[in-house]
C-alpha positions as CSV (number, residue, x, y, z in Angstrom):
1,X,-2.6,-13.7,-5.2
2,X,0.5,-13.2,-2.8
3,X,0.0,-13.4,0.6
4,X,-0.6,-10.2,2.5
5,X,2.2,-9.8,5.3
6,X,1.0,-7.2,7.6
7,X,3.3,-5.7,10.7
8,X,1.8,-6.5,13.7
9,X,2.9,-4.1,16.0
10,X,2.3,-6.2,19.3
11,X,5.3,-8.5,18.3
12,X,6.9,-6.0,15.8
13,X,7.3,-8.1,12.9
14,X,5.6,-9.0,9.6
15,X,3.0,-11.5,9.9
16,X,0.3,-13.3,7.6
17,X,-2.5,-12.3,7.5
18,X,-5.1,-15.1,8.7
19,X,-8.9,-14.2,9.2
20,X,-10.5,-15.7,12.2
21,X,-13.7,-16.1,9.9
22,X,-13.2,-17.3,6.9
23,X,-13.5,-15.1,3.8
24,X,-14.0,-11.9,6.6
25,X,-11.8,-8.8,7.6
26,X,-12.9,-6.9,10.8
27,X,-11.7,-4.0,11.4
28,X,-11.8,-1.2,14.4
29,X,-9.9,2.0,14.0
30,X,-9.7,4.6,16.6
31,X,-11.8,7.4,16.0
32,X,-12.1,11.0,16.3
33,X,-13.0,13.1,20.0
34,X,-15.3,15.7,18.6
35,X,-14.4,18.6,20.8
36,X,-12.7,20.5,17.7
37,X,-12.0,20.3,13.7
38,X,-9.5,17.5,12.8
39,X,-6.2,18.2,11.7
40,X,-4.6,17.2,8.7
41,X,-1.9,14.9,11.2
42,X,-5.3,13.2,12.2
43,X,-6.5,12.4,8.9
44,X,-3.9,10.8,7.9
45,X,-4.6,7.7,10.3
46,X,-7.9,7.6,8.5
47,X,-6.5,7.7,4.7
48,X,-4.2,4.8,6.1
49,X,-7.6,2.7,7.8
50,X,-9.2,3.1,4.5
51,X,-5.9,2.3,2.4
52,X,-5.9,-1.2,4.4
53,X,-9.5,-1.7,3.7
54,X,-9.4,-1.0,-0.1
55,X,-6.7,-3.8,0.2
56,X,-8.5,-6.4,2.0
57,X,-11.3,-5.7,0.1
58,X,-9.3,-6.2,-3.2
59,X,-8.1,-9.5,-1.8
60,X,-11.6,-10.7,-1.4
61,X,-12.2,-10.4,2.2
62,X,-16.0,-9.1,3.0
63,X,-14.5,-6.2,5.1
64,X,-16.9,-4.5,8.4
65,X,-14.8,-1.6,9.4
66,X,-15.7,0.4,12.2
67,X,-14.4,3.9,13.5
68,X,-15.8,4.9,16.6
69,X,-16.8,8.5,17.1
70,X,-15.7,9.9,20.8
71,X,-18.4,12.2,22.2
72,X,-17.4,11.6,25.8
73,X,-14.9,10.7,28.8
74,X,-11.5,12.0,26.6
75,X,-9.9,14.7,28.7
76,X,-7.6,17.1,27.3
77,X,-4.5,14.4,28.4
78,X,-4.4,10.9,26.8
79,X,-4.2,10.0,30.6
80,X,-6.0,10.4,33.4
81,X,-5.3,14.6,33.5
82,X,-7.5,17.7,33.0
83,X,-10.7,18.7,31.7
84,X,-13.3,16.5,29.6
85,X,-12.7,17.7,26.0
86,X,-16.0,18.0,24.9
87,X,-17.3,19.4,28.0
88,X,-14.5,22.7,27.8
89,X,-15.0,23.3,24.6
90,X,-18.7,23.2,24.8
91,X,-18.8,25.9,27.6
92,X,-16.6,27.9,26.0
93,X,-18.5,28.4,22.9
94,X,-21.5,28.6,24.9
95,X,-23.0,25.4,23.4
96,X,-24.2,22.1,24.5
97,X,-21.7,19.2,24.2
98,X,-24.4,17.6,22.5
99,X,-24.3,20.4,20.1
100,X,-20.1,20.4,20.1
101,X,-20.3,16.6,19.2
102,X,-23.2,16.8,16.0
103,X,-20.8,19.7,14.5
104,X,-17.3,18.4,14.5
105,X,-18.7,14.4,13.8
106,X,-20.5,15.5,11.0
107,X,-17.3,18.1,10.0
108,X,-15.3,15.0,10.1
109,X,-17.1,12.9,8.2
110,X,-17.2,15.9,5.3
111,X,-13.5,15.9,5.9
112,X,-13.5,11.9,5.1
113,X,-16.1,12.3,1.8
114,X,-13.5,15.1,0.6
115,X,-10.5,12.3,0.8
116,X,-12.4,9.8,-0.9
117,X,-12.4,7.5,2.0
118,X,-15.2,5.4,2.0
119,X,-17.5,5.4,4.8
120,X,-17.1,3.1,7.6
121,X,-19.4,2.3,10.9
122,X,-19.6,5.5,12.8
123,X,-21.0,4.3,16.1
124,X,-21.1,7.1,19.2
125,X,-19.6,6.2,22.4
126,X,-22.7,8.0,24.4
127,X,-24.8,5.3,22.7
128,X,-22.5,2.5,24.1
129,X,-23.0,4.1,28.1
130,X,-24.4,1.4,29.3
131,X,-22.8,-1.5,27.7
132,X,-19.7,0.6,29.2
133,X,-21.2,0.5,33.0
134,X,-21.7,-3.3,32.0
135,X,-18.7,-4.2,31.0
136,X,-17.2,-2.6,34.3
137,X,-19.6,-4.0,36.3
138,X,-17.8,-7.3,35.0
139,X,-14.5,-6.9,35.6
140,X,-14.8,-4.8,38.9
141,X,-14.1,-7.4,41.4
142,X,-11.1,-9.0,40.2
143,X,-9.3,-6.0,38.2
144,X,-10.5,-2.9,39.8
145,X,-10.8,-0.9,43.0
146,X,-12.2,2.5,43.8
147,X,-10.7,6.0,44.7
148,X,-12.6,9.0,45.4
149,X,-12.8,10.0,42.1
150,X,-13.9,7.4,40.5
151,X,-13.2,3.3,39.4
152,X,-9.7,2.5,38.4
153,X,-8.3,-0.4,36.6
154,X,-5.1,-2.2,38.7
155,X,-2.8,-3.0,35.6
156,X,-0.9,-5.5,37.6
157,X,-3.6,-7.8,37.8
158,X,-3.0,-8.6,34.2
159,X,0.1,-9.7,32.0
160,X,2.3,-7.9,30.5
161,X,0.4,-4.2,30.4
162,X,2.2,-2.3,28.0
163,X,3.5,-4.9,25.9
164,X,2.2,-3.5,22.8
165,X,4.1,0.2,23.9
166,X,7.5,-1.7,24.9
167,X,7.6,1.0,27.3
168,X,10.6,-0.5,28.9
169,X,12.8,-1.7,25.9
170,X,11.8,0.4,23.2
171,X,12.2,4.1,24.3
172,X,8.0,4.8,24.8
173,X,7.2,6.1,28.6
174,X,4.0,6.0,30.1
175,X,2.0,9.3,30.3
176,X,-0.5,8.5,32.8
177,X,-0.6,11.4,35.3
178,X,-0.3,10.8,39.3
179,X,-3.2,10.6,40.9
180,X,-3.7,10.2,45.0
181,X,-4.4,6.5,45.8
182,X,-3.3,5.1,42.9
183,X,-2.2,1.7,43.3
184,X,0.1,1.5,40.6
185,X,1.7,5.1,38.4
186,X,0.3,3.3,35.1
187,X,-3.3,2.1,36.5
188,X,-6.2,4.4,34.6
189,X,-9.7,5.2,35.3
190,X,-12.7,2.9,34.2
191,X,-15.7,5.7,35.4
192,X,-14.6,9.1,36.2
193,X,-17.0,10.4,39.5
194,X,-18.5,13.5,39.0
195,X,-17.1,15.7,41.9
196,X,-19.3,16.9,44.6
197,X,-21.1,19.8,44.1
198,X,-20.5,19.8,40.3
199,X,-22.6,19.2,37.2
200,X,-21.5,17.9,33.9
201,X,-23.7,18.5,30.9
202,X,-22.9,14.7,29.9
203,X,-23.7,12.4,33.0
204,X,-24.5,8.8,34.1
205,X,-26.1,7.5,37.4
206,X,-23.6,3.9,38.1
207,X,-22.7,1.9,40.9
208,X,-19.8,4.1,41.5
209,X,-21.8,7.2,41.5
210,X,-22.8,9.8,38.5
211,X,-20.3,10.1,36.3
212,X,-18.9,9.5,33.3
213,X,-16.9,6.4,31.4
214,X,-13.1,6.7,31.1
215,X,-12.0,7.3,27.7
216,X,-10.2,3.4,27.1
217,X,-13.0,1.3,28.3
218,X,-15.2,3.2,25.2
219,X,-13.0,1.1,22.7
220,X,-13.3,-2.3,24.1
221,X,-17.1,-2.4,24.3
222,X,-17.8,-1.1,20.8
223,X,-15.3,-3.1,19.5
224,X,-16.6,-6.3,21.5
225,X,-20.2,-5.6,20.4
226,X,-20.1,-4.5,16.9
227,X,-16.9,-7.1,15.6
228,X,-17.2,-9.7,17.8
229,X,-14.1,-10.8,20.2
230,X,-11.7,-11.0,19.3
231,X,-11.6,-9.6,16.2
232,X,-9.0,-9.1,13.1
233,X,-7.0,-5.8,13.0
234,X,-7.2,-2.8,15.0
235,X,-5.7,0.5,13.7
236,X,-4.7,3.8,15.0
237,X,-2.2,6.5,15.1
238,X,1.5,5.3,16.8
239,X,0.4,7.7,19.9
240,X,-2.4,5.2,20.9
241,X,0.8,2.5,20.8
242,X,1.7,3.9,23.8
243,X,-1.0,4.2,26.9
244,X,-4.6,4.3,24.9
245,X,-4.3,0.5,23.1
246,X,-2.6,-0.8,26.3
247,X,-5.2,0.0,28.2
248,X,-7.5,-1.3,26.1
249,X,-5.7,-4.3,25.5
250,X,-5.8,-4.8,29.7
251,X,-9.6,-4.4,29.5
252,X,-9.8,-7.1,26.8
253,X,-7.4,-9.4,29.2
254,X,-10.0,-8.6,32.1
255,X,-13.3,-9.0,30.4
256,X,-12.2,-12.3,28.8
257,X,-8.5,-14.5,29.5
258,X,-5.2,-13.5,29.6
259,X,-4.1,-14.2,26.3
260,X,-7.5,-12.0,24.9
261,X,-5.9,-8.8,23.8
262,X,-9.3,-8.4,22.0
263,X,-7.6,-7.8,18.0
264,X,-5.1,-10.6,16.3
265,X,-3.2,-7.9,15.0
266,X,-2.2,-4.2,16.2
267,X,-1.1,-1.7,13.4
268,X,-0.4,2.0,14.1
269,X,0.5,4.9,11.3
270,X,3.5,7.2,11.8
271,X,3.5,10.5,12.5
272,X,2.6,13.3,10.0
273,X,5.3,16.4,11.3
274,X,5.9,20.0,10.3
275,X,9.5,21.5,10.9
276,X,8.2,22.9,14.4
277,X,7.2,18.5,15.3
278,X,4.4,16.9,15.8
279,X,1.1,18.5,14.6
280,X,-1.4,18.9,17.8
281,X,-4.1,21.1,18.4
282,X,-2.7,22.1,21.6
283,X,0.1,24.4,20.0
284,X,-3.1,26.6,19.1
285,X,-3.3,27.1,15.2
286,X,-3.1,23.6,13.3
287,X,-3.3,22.6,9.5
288,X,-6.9,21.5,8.5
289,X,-8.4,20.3,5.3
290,X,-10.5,22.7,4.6
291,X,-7.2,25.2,5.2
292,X,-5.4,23.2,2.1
293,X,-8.2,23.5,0.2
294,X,-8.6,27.5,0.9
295,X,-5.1,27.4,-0.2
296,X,-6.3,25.7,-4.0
297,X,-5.3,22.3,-3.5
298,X,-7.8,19.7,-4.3
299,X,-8.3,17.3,-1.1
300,X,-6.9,14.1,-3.0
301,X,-3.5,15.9,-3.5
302,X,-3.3,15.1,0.3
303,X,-4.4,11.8,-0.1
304,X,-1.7,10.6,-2.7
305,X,1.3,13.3,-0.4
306,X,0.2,10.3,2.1
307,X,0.1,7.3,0.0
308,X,4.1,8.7,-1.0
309,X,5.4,7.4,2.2
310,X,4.9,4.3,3.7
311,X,2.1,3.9,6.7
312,X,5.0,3.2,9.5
313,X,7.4,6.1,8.3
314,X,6.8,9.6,9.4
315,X,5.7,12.0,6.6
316,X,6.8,15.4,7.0
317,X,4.5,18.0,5.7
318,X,5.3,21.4,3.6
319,X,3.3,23.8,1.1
320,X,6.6,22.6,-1.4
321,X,5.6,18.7,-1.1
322,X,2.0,19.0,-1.2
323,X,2.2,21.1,-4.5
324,X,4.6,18.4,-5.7
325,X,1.7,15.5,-4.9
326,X,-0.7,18.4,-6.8
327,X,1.0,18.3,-9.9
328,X,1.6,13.9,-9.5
329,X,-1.7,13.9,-9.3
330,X,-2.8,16.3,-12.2
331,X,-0.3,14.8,-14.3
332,X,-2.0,10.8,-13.9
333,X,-5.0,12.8,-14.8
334,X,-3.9,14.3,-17.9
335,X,-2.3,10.8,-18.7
336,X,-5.6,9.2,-18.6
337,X,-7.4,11.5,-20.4
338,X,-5.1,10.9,-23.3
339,X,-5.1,7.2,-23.2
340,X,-9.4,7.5,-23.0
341,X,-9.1,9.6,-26.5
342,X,-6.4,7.1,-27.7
343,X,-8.4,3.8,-26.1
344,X,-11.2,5.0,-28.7
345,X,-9.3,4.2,-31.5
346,X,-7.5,1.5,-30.2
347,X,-8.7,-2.4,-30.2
348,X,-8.0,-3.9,-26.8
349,X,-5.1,-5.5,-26.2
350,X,-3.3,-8.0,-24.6
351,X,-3.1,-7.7,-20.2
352,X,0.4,-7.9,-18.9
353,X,2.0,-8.6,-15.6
354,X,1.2,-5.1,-14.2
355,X,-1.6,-6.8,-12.1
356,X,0.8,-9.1,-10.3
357,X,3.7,-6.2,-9.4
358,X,0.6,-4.7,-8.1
359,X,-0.7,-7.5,-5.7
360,X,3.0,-8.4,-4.3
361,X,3.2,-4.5,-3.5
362,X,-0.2,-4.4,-1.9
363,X,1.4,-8.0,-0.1
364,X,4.3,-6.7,1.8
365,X,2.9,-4.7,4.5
366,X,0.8,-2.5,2.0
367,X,3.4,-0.8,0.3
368,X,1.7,1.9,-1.9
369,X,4.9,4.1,-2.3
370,X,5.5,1.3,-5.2
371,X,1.9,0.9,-6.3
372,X,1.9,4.6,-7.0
373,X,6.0,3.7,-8.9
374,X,3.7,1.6,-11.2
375,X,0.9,3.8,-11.8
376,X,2.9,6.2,-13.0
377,X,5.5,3.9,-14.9
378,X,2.5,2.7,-17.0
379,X,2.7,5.9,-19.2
380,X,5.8,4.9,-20.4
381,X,4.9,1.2,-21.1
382,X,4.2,0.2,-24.7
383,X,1.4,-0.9,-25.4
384,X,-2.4,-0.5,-26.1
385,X,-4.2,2.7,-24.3
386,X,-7.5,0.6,-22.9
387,X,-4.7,-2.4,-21.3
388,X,-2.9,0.9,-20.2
389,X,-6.3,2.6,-18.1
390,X,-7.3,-0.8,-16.7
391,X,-4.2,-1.2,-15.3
392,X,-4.1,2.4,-13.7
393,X,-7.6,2.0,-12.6
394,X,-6.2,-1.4,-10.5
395,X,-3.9,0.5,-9.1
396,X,-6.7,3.1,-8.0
397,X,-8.8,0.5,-6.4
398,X,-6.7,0.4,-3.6
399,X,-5.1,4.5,-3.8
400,X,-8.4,5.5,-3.9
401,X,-7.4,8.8,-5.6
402,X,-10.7,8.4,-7.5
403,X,-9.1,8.3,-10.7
404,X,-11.5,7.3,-13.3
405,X,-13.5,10.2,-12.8
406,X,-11.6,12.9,-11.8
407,X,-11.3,15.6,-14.0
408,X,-8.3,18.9,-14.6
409,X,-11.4,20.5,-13.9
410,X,-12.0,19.1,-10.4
411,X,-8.5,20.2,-9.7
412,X,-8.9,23.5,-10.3
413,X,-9.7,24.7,-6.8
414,X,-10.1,28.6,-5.8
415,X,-8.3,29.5,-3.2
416,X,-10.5,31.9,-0.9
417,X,-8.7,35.1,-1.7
418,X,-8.4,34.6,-5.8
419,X,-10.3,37.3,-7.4
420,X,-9.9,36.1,-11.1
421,X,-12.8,33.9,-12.5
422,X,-12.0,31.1,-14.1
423,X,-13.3,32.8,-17.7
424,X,-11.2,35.4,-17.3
425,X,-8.1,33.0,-17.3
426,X,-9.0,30.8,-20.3
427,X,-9.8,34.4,-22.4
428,X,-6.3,35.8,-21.1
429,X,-4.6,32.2,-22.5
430,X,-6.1,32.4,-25.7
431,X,-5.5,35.5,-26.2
432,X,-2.0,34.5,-25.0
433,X,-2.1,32.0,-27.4
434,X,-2.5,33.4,-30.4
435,X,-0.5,36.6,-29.5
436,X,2.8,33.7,-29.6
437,X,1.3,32.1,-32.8
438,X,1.8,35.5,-34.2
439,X,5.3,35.7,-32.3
440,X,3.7,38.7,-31.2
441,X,5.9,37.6,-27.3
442,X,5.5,41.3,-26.3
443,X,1.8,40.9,-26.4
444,X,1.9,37.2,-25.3
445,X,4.4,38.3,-22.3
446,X,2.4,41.0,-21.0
447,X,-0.9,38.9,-20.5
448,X,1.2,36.4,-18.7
449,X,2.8,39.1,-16.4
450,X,-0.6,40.4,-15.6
451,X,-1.8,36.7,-15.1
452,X,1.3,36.4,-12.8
453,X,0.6,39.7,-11.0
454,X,-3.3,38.3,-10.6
455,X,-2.0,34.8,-8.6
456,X,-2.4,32.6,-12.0
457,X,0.6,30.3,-12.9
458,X,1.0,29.6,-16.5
459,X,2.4,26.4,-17.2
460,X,3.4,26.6,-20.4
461,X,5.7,23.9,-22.0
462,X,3.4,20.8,-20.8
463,X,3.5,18.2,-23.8
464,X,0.1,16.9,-22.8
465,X,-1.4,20.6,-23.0
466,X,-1.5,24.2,-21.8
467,X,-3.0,24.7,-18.5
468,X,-2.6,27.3,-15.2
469,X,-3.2,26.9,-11.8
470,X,-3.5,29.6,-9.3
471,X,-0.8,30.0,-7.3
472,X,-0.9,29.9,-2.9
């Protein structure tokens, strides 16, 4: 196998992938704050984590991959600004944040089943509290003073903080809000003090009074205690590039030497965009999974719009591109249905160099854009139908679009205002059917008009058979 080259984003180049432990990937990606559904911008740093898994674990690496679950200290800014997350949402559905947390984890991990990424570690930061107040404890005296509000982290006692965002030379800018007594504009909060007079619903007694942890420090101690430090790879969306990973990174520096920056290698996913910029929940109404799928589009049709681009590039979304991954997804379907008929009268044949194209694509910097160019170029290969599937389903061990045993039947989603049944469209095609073997086209025209008026799409003309969809 070719060597995988991986972008490190810390020194922004390609770089060789060399496990500390030998024959071992470890793995931490960033996980979700529960405080609210994820959207589909979100889930696409998690179709990425798993993409890079599939490939280590096709290279032979005994992969532990953790993505940590955020259930408290993230307030509504990135930075040091505004309200806990989970604490505003949970008073204003009336609910405990407990209750906020168990609903949108365990919505997100339906949301991860539905994309066919497998499941990783899902530790909770409230179960890490006190490792947290710990770790703090530890790097207090040297890296750390304290404000009224709470402990904060003093970035200049470590080197180059902000390395990773390039803040100075490659256009990022800090976001890290003022706050009185700060030493230093970019330093961030290790334990947030409750205020006087106030009660949060999730609280901590600590040296620096009751409280809770600051959202960074979360990362470094279940990172430290479930990987080891350091550790192989750490993922996350290009956001955390810019305040959330150097922060960690600092705590790393503190908690062990300078030149600890707690992963080997830093790799961040692009933005996924719509014409109106970057996806966020804060612009009120935002794209979930569970929306495309009310829409008719099976869940892996997102998966494979994401596998089209390259991890580092942006991806921009429409309803146009995702219905164009739909029908590049039913058509590998309907391909390997035919080769499984064909395979059964078929002796096996002889492998060809598909496997290799698919391990140097996999190499350089996981480039499924052209694994996905030779799944679908195997169709027009010659050769035997079984040498054919094999090679497809290689391809699929690291796409994970779950092709051996998906079915044109698992695509046919309903989108939540189709009326038609499903037995109502396969009795209006046959009847369409035999209406244009009679070249009866008045007849055969008027069914599809009514399909057509009913939200059905015929797609007639399709060499590997007739089928429909119901149209968004």
């Amino acid at each position: 196998m070719s060597d995988l080259k991986l972008f490190n984003s810390l020194t922004r180049q390609l770089e060789t992938f060399q496990p500390i432990r030998e024959g071992e990937a470890r793995v931490y990606t960033c996980g979700p704050t529960v405080y609210n559904y994820q959207h589909i911008g979100n889930m696409r740093a998690y179709v990425f984590a798993d993409t890079l898994g599939r490939v280590l674990s096709y290279k032979g690496y005994k992969l532990s991959h953790v993505i940590n679950i955020t259930d408290v200290g993230h307030l509504t800014d990135d930075a040091d600004a505004g309200e806990d997350k989970m604490e505003k949402m949970a008073a204003s559905q009336g609910k405990s944040a407990w209750d906020i947390a168990a609903f949108y984890q365990a919505d997100f991990e339906a949301d991860l089943a539905r994309l066919n990424i497998r499941k990783p570690q899902h530790p909770k930061a409230t179960d890490y509290v006190e490792a947290m107040i710990e770790w703090a404890k530890a790097i207090e005296a040297k890296h750390c003073y304290r404000l009224e509000s709470g402990l904060y982290f003093d970035t200049s006692t470590v080197p180059d903080y902000g390395r990773l965002a390039r803040a100075n030379t490659d256009g990022g800018e800090s976001r890290i809000d003022p706050v009185p007594g700060k030493r230093n504009p970019v330093d961030f909060a290790i334990w947030r003090t409750t205020p006087a007079g106030e009660t949060r619903q999730m609280e901590w007694d600590s040296p620096w009074g009751r409280g809770a942890p600051g959202w960074h420090l979360e990362c470094s101690v279940m990172s430290a205690a479930l990987l080891g430090q350091p550790f192989d790879i750490h993922t996350g969306g290009i956001d955390h590039r810019e305040v959330h990973h150097p922060c960690e990174i600092a705590q790393n520096q503190a908690h062990g030497d300078a030149a600890d920056t707690g992963a080997r290698i830093w790799m961040h996913n692009n933005f996924l965009i719509d014409r109106r910029g970057k996806m966020s929940k804060s612009a009120g109404e935002f794209l979930r999974l569970q929306t495309l799928i009310d829409k008719g589009f099976h869940p892996l049709a997102y998966r494979l719009m994401c596998l089209q681009a390259h991890y580092r590039s942006e991806l921009e979304f429409s309803w146009e591109g995702l219905l164009a991954a739909f029908v590049r997804l039913k058509r590998m379907v309907m391909l390997i249905e035919r080769f499984r008929t064909k395979a059964e009268a078929e002796p096996a044949g002889q492998a060809d160099m598909t496997i290799s194209q698919i391990d140097e694509a996999l190499s350089d910097d996981l480039n499924t854009p052209r694994v996905l160019d030779i799944a679908f170029s195997i169709s027009e290969q010659k050769g035997y139908a079984a040498d054919r599937l094999a090679a497809i389903f290689e391809c699929d061990a690291v796409l994970g679009l779950n092709l051996q045993s998906l079915s044109r039947a698992d695509l046919r989603i309903r989108p939540a205002t189709a009326t038609i049944t499903e037995e109502e469209i396969e009795t209006a095609l046959h009847q369409r059917k035999e209406a244009r073997a009679a070249k009866d086209f008045a007849k055969s025209d008027a069914i599809r008009d009514d399909l057509i008026a009913r939200g059905v799409e015929v797609m007639d003309g399709d060499p590997l058979g007739w089928d429909w969809k119901l149209d968004i």
